[in-house]
N, CA, C and O of each residue as an XYZ file, in Angstrom:
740
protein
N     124.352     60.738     20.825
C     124.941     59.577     21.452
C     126.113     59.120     20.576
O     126.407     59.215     19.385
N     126.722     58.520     21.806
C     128.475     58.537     20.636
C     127.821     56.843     19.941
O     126.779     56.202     20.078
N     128.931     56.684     19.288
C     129.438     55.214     18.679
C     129.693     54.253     19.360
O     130.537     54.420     20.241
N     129.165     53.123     19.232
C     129.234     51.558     20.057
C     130.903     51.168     19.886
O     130.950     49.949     19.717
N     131.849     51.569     19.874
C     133.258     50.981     19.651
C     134.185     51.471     20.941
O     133.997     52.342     21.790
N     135.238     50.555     20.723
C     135.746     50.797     22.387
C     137.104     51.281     22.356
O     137.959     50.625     21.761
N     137.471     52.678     23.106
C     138.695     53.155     22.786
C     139.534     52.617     24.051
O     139.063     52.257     25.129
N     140.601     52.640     23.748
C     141.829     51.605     24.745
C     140.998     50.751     26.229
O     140.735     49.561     26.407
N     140.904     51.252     26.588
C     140.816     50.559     27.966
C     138.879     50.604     28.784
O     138.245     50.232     29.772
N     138.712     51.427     27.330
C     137.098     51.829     27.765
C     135.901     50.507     27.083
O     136.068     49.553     26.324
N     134.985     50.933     27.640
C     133.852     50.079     27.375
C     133.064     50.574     26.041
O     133.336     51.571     25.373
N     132.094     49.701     25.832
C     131.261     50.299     24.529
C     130.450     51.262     25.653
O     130.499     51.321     26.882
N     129.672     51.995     24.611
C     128.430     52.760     25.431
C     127.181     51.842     26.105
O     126.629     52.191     27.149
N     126.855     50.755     25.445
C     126.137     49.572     25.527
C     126.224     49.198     26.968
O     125.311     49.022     27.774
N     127.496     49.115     27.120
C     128.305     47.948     28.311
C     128.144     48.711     29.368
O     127.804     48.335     30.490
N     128.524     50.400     28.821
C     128.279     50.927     30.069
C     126.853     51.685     30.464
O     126.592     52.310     31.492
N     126.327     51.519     29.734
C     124.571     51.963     30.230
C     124.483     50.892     31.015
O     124.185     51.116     32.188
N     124.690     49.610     30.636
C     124.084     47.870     31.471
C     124.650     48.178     33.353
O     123.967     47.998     34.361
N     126.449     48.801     33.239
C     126.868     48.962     34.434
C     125.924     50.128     35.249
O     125.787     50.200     36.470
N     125.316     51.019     34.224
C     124.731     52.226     35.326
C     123.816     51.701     35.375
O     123.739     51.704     36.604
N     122.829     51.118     35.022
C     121.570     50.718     35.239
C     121.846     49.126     37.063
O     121.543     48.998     38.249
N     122.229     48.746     36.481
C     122.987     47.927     37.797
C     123.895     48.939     39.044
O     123.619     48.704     40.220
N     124.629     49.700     38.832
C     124.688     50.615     39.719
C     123.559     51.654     40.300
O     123.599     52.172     41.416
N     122.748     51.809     39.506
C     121.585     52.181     40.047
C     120.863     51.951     41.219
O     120.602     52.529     42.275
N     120.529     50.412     40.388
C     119.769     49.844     41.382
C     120.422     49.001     42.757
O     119.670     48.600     43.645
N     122.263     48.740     42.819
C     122.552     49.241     44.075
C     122.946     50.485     45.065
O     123.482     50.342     46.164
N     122.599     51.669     44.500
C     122.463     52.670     44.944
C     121.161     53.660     45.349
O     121.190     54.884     45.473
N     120.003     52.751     45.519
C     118.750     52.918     45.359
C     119.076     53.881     46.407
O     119.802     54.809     46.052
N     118.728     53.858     47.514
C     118.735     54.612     48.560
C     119.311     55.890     48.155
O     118.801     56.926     48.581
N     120.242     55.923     47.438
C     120.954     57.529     47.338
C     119.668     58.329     46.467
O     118.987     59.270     46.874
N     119.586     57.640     45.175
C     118.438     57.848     44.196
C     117.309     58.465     45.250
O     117.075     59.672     45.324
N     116.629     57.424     46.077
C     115.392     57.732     46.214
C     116.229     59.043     47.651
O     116.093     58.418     48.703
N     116.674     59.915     47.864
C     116.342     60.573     48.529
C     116.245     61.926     47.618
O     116.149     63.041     48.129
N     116.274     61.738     46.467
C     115.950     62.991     45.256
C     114.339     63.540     45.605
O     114.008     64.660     45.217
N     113.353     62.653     46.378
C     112.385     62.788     45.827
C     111.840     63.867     46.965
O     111.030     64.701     46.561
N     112.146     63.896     48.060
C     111.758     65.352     48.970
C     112.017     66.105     48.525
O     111.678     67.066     49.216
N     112.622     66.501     47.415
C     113.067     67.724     46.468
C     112.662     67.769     45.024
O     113.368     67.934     44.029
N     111.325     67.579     45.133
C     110.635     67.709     43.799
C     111.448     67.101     42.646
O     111.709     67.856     41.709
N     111.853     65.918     42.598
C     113.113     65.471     42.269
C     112.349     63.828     41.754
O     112.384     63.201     42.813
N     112.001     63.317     41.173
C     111.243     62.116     40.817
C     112.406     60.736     40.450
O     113.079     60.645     39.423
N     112.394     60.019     41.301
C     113.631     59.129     41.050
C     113.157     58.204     39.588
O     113.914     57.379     39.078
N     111.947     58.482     39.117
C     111.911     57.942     37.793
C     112.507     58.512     36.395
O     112.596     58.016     35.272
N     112.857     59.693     36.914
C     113.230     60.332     36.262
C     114.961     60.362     36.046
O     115.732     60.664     35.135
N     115.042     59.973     37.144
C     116.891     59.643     37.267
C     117.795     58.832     36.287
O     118.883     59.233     35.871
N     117.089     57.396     35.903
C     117.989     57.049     34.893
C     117.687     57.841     33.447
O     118.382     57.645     32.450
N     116.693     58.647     33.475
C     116.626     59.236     32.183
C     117.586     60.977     31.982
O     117.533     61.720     31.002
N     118.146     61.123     32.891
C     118.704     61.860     33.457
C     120.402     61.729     33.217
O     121.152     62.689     33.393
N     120.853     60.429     32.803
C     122.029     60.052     32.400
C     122.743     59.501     31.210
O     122.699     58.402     30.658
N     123.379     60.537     30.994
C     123.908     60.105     29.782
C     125.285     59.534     29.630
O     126.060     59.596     30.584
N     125.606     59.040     28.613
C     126.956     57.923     28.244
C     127.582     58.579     26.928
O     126.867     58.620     25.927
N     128.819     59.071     26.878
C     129.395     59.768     26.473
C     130.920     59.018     26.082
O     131.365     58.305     26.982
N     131.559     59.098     25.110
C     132.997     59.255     24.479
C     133.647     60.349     25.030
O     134.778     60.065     25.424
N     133.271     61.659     25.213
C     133.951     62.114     25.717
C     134.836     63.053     26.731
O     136.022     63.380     26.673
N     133.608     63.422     27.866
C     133.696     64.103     28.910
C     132.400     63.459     30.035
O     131.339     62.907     29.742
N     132.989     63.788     31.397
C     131.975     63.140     32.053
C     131.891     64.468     33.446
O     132.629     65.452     33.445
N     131.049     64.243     34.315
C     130.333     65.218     35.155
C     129.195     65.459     35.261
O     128.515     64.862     34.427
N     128.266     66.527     36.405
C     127.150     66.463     36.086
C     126.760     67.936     35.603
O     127.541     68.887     35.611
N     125.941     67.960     35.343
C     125.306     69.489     34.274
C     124.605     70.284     35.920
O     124.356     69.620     36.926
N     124.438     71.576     35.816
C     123.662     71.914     36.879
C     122.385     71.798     36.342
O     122.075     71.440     35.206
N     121.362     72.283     37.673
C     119.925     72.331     37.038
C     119.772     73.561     36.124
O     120.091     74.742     36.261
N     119.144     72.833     35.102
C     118.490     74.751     34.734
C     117.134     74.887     35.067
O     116.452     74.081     35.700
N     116.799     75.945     34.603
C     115.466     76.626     34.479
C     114.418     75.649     34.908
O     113.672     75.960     35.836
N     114.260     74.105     34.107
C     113.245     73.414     34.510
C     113.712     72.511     35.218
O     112.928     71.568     35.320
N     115.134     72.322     36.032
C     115.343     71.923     36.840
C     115.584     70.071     37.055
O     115.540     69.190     37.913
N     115.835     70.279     35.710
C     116.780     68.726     35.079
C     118.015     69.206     35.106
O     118.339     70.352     34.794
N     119.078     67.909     35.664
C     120.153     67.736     35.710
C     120.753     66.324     35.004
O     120.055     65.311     34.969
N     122.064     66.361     34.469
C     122.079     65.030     33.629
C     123.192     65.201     34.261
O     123.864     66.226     34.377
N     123.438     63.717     34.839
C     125.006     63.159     35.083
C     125.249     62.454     33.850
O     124.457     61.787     33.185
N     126.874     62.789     33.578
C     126.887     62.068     32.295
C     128.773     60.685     33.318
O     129.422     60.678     34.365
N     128.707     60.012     32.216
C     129.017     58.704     32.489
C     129.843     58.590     31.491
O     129.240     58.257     30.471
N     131.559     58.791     31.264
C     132.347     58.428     30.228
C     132.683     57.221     30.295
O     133.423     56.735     31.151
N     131.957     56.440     29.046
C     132.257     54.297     28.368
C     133.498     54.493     28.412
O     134.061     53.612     29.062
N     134.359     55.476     27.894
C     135.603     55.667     27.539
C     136.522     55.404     28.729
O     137.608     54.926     28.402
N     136.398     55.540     29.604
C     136.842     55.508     31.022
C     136.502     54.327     31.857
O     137.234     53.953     32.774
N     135.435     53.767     31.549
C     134.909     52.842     32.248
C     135.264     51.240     32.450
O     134.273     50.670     31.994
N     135.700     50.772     32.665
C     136.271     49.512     32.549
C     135.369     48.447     33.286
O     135.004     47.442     32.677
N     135.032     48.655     34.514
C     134.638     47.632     35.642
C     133.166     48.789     36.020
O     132.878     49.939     35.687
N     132.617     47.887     36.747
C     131.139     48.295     37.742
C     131.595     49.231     38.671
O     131.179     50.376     38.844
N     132.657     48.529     39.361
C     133.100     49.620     40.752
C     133.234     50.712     40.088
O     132.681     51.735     40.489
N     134.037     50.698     38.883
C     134.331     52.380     38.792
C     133.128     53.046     37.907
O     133.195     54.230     37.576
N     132.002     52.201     37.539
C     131.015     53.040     37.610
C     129.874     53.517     38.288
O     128.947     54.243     37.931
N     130.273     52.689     39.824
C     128.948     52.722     41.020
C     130.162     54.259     41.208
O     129.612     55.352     41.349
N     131.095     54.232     41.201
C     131.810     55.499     42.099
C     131.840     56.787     41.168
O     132.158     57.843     41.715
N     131.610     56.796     40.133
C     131.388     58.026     38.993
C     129.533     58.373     39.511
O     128.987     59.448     39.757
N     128.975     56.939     39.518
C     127.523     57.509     39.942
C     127.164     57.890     41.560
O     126.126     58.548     41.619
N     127.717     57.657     42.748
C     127.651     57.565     43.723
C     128.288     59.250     43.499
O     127.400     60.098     43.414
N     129.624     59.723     43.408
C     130.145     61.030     43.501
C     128.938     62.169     42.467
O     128.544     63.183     43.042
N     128.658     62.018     41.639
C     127.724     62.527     40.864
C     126.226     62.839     41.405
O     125.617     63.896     41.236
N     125.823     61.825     42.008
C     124.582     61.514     42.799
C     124.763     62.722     44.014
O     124.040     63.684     44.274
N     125.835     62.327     44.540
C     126.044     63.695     45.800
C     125.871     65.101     45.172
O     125.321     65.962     45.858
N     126.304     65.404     43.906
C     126.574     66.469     43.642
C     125.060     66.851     43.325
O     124.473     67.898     43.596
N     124.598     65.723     42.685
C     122.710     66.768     42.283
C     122.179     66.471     43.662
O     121.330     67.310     43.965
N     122.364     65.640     44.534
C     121.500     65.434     45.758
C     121.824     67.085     46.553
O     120.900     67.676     47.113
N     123.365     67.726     46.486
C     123.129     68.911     47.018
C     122.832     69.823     46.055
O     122.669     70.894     46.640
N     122.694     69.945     45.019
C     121.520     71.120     44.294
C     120.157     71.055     44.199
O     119.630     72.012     43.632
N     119.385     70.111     44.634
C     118.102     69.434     45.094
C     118.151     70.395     46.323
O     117.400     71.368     46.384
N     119.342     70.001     47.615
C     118.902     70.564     49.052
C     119.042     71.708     48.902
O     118.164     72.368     49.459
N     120.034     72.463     48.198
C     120.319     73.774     48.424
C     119.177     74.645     47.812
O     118.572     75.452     48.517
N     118.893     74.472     46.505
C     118.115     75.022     45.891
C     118.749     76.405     45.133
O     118.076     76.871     44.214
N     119.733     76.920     45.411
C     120.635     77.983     45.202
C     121.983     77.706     45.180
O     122.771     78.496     45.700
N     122.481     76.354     44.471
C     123.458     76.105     44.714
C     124.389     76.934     43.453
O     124.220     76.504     42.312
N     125.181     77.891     43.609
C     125.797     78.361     42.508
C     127.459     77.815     42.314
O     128.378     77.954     43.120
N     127.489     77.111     40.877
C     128.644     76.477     40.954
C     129.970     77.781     40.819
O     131.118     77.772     41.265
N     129.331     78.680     40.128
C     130.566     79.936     39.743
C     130.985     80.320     41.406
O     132.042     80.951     41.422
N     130.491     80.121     42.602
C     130.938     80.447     43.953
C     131.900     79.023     44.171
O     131.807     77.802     44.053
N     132.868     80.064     44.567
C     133.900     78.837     44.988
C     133.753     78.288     46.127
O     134.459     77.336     46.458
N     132.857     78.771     46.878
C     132.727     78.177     48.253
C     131.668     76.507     48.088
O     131.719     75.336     48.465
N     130.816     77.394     47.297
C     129.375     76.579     46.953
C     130.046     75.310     46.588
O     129.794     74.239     47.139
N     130.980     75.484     45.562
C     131.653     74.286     44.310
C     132.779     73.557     45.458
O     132.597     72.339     45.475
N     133.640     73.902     46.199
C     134.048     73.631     46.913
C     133.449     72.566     48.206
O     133.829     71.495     48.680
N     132.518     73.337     48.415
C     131.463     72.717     49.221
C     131.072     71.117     48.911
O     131.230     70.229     49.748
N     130.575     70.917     47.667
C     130.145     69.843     47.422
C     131.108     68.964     46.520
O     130.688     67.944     45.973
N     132.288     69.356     46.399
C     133.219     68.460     45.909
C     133.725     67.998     46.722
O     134.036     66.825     46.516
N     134.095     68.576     48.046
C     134.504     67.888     49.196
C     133.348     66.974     50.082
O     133.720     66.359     51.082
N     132.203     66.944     49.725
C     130.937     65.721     50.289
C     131.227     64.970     49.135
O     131.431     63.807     49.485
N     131.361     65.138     47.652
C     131.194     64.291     46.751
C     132.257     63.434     47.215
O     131.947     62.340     47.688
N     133.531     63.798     47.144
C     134.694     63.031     47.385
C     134.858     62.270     49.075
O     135.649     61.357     49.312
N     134.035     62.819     49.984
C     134.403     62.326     51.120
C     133.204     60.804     51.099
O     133.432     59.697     51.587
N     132.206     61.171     50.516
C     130.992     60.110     50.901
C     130.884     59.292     49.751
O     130.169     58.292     49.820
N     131.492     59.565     48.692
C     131.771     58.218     47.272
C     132.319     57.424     47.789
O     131.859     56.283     47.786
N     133.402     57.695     48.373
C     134.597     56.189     48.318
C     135.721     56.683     47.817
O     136.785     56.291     48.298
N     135.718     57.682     46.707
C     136.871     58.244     45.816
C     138.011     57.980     46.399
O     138.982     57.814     45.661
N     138.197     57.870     47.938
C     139.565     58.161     48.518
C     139.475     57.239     49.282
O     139.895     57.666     50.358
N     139.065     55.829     49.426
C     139.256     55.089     50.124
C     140.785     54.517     49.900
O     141.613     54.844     49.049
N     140.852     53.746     50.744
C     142.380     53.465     50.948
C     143.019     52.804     49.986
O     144.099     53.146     49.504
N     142.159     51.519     49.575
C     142.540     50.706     48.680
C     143.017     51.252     46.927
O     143.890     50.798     46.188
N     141.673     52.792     46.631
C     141.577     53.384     45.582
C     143.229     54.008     45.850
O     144.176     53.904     45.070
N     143.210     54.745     47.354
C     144.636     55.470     46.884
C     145.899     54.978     46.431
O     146.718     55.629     45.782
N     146.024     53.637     46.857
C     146.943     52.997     46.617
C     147.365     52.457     45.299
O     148.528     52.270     44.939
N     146.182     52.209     44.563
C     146.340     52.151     43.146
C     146.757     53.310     42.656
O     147.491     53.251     41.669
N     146.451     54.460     43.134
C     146.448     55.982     42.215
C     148.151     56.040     42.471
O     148.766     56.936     41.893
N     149.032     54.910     43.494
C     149.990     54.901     43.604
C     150.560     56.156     44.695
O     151.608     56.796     44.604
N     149.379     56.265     45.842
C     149.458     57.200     46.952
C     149.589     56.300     48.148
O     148.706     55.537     48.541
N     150.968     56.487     48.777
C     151.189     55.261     50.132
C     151.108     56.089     51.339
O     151.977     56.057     52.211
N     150.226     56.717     51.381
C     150.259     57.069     52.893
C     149.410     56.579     53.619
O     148.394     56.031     53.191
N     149.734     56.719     54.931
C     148.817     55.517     55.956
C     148.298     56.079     56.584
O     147.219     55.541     56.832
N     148.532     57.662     57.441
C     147.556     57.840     58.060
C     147.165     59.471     57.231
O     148.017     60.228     56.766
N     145.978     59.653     57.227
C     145.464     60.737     57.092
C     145.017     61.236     55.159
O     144.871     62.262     54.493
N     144.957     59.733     54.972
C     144.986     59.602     53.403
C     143.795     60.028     52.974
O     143.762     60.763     51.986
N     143.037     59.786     53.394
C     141.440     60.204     52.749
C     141.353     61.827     52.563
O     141.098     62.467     51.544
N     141.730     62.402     54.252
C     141.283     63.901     54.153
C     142.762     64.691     52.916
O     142.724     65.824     52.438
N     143.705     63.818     52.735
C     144.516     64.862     51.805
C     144.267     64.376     50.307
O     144.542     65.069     49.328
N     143.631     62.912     50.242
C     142.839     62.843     49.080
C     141.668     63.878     48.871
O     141.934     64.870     48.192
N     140.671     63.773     49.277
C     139.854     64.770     48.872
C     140.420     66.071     48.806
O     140.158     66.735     47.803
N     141.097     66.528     49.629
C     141.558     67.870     49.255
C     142.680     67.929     47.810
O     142.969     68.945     47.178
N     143.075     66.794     47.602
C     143.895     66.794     46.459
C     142.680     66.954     45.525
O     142.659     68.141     45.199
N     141.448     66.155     44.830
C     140.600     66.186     44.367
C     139.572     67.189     44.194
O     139.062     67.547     43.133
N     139.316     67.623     45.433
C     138.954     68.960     45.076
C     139.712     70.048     44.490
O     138.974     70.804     43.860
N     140.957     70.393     44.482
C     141.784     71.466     44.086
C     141.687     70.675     42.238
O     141.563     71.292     41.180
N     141.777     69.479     42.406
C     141.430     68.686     40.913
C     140.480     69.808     39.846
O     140.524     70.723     39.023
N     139.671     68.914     40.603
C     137.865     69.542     39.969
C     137.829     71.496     40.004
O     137.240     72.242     39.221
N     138.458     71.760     40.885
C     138.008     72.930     41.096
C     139.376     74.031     40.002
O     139.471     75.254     39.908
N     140.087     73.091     39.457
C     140.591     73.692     38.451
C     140.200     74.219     37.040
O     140.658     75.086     36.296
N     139.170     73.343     36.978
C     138.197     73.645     35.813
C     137.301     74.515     35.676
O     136.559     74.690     34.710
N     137.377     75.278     37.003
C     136.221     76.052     37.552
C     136.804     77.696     36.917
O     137.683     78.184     37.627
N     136.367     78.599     35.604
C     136.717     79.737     35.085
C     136.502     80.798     36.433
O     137.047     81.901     36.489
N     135.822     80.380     37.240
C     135.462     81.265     37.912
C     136.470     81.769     39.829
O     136.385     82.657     40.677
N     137.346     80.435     39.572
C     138.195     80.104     40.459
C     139.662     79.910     40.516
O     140.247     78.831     40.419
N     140.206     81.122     40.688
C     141.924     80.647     40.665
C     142.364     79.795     41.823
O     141.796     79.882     42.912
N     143.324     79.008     41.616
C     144.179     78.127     42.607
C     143.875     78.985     44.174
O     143.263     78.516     45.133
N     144.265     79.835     44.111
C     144.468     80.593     45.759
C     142.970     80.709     45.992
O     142.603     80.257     47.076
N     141.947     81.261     45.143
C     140.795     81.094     45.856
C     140.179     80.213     45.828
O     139.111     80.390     46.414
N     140.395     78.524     45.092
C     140.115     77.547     45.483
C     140.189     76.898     46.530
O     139.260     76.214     46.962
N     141.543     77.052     47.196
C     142.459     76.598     48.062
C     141.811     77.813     49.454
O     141.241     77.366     50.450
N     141.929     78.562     49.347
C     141.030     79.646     50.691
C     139.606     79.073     50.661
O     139.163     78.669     51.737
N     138.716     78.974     49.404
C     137.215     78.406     49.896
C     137.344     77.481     50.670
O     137.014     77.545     51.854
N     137.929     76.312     50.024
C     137.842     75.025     50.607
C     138.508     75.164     52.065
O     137.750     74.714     52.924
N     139.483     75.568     52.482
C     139.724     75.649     53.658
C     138.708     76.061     54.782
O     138.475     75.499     55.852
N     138.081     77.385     54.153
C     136.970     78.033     54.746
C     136.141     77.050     55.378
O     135.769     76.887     56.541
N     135.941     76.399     54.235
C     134.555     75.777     54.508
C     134.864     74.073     54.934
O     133.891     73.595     55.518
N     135.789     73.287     54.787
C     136.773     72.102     54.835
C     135.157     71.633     56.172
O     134.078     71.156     55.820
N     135.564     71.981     57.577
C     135.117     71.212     58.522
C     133.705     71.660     58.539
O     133.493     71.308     59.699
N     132.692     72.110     58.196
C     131.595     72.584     57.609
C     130.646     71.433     57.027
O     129.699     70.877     57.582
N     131.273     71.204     55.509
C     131.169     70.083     54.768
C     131.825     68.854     54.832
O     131.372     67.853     54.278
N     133.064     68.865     55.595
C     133.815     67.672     55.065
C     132.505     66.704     56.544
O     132.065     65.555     56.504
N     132.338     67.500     57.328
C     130.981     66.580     58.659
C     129.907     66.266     58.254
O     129.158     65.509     58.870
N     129.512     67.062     56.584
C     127.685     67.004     56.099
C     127.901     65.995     55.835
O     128.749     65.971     54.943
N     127.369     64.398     56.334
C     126.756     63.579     55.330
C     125.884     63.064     55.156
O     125.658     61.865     54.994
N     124.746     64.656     55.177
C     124.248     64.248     54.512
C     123.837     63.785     52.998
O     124.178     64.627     52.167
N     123.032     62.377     52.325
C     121.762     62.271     52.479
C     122.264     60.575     54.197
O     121.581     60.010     55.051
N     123.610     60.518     53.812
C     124.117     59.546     54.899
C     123.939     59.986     56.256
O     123.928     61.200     56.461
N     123.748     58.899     57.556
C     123.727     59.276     58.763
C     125.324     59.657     58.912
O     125.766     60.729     59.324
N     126.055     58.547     58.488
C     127.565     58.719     58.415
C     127.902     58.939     57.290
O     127.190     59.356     56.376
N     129.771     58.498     57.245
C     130.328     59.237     55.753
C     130.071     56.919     55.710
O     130.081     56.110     56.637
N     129.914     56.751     54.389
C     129.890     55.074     53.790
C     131.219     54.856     54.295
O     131.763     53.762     54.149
């Protein structure tokens, strides 16, 4: 565990465990649908860690723990840590359903970066506009696709062109799953 001190614009680690634990518990509903998948929502806040300096979630391994981790460093406000846990939450809620979810497949990784990003909020209107993105109509679906090509840069297993072909592939597939939602929030 990092150090209680706060770099530019970030929170202590303190401040931001208090925000996930409160984001938690308004995100109950996402939490508790872990548990049809051998998945114990008591187990969830122990499952998260607070970090200085990288954030994301880990896949499952072997015994089938996953840790979302939560950068203080980044964190400023609640909203932006209900939306680090809400996008994160999607991502283990589909390795729970899938059961075979392999992130090295670009389709797979693709797949659930485009539910993570469509059913967080990530691209709501108000967010794009801060990110200093003015478009009015059709902002969400070229946000997430901006975001996914994001995330999916990090991916060793994925060059640009076959990032950009998965996600297309699969775009209206996933961008309609929402599930654990009836709708997208």
């Amino acid at each position: 565990m990092a150090e209680s001190s706060t770099i530019s614009k970030g929170s202590t680690v303190e401040e931001c465990q208090d925000m996930i634990r409160r984001g938690l518990r308004k995100h109950f509903f996402l939490c508790s649908k872990y548990s049809y998948a051998n998945f114990s929502v008591l187990e969830l806040p122990n499952s998260i860690e607070t970090l200085w300096v990288s954030g994301g979630q880990t896949p499952f391994e072997v015994d089938r723990v996953s840790k979302i981790i939560v950068c203080s460093n980044h964190m400023q406000i609640q909203d932006e840590v209900n939306q680090v846990l809400i996008h994160e939450l999607i991502h283990a809620y589909d390795e729970c359903r899938a059961g075979n979810l392999d992130w090295a497949n670009c389709a797979h990784h693709a797949c659930s970066e485009i539910r993570a990003g469509h059913l967080s909020g990530d691209c709501h209107y108000k967010r794009e506009l801060l990110r200093g993105y003015l478009k009015i109509r059709g902002h969400e679906q070229e946000c997430v696709k901006r975001r996914v090509m994001k995330s999916m840069s990090g991916n060793p297993n994925c060059s640009e062109t076959a990032s950009k072909d998965a996600m297309e592939a699969i775009w209206d597939v996933c961008y309609n799953d929402t599930k654990p939602f009836d709708r997208a929030p």
